[in-house]
C-alpha positions in Angstrom: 21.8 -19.0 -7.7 18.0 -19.7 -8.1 15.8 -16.6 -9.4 13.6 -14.5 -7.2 10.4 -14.0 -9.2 8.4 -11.3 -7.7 7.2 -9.8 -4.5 4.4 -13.0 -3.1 2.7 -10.3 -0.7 3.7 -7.4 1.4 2.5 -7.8 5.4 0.6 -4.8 7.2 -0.3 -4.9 10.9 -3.3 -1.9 11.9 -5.0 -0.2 14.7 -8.1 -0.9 13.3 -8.9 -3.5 11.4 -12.3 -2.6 9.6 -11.2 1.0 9.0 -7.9 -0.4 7.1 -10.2 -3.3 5.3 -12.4 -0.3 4.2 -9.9 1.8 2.6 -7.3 -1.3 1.1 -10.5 -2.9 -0.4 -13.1 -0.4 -1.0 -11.1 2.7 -1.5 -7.8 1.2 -3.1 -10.0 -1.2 -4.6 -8.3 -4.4 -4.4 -10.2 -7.5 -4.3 -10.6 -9.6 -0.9 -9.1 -13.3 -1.2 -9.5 -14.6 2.2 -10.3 -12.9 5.8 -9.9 -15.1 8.7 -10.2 -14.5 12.1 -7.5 -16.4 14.1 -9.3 -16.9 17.8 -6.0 -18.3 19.4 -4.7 -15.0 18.4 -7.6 -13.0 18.7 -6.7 -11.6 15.2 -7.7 -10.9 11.9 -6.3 -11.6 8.9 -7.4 -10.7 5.1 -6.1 -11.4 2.0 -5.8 -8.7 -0.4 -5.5 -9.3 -4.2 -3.1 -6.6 -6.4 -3.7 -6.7 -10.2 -0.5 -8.3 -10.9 -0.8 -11.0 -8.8 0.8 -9.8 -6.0 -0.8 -9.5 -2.4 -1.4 -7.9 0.8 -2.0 -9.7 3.8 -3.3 -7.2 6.2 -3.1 -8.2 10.3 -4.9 -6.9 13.3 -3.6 -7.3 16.9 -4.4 -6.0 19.8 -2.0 -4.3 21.4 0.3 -3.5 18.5 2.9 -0.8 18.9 2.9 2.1 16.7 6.2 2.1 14.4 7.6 5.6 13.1 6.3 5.8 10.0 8.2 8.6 8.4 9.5 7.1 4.9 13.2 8.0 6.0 13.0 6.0 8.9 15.1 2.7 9.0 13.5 -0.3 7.2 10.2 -0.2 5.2 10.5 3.1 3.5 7.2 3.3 1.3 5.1 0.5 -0.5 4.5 2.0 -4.3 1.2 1.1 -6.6 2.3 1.2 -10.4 -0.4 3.1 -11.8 -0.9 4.6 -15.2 -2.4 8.0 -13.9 -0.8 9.5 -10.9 -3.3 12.7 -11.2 -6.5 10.6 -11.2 -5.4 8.8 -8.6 -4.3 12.0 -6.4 -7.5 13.4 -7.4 -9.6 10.0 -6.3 -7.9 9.9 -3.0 -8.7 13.3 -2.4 -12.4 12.9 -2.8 -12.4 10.3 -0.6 -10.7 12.0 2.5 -7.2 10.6 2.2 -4.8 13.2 2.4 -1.9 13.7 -0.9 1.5 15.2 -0.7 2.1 17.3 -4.1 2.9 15.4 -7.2 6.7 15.1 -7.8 8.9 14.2 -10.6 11.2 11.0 -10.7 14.6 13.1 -11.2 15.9 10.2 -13.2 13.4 8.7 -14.6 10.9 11.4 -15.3 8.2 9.6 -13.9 5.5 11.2 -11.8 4.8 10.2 -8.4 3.1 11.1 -5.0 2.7 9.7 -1.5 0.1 9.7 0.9 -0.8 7.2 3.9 -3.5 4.4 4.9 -5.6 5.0 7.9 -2.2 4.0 10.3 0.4 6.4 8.6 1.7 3.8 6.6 3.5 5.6 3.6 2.4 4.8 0.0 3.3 5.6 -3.2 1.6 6.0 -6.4 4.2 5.8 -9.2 3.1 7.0 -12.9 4.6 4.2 -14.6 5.5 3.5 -18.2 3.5 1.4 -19.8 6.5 -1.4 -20.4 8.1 -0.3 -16.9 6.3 -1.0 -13.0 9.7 0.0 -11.5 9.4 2.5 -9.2 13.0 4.3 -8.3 12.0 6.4 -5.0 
């Protein structure tokens, strides 16, 4: 069997395309590849860098049903940020109006963690991770 070698990109559809652009780019900080606008779809798309190489194509269209965005909802449960801080990170978010759940512990790993949304109820995850580990186990 060939290997799978990571995760290429991770696809978001919004409600509003410049409010998610603001707070993936500006607020998450991650860097802008690409942003097209597709005229035969009437539809944005931008490119969205993560440090490890992964990305984030972010999609706007109009029309777009809202999906139940609970993280025990079938499919998609949560999409988790390795980061090396979990309390800055609550902290940062906070300052900049995006509401934080309380930080947990990993039960099994001992890892800290915490969710909160983007702009369209999307759950994410930031996961404390060790510094040889970006395996999150929630």
């Amino acid at each position: 069997m060939p290997d799978l070698l990571r995760i290429h990109h991770t696809a978001i559809i919004c409600s509003d395309y410049e409010r998610s652009k603001r707070f993936y780019s500006q607020v998450l900080g991650l860097k802008i590849l690409a942003e097209n606008f597709r005229a035969t779809r009437d539809s944005w798309k931008l490119d969205l860098a993560l440090p490890d190489g992964g990305q984030i194509e972010l999609f706007s269209f109009k029309c777009a049903p809202p999906r139940p965005s609970y993280p025990e909802a079938q499919g998609l449960r949560h999409l988790a940020f390795a980061v090396a801080n979990v309390s800055e990170w609550a902290v940062y978010l906070q300052a900049h109006g995006v509401g934080v759940e309380d930080i947990r512990t990993d039960e099994y790993t001992g890892q800290r963690f915490v969710f909160f949304a983007d702009p369209d109820g999307l759950p994410l995850e930031l996961y404390e991770a060790k510094a040889q580990s970006t395996s999150p186990s929630t």
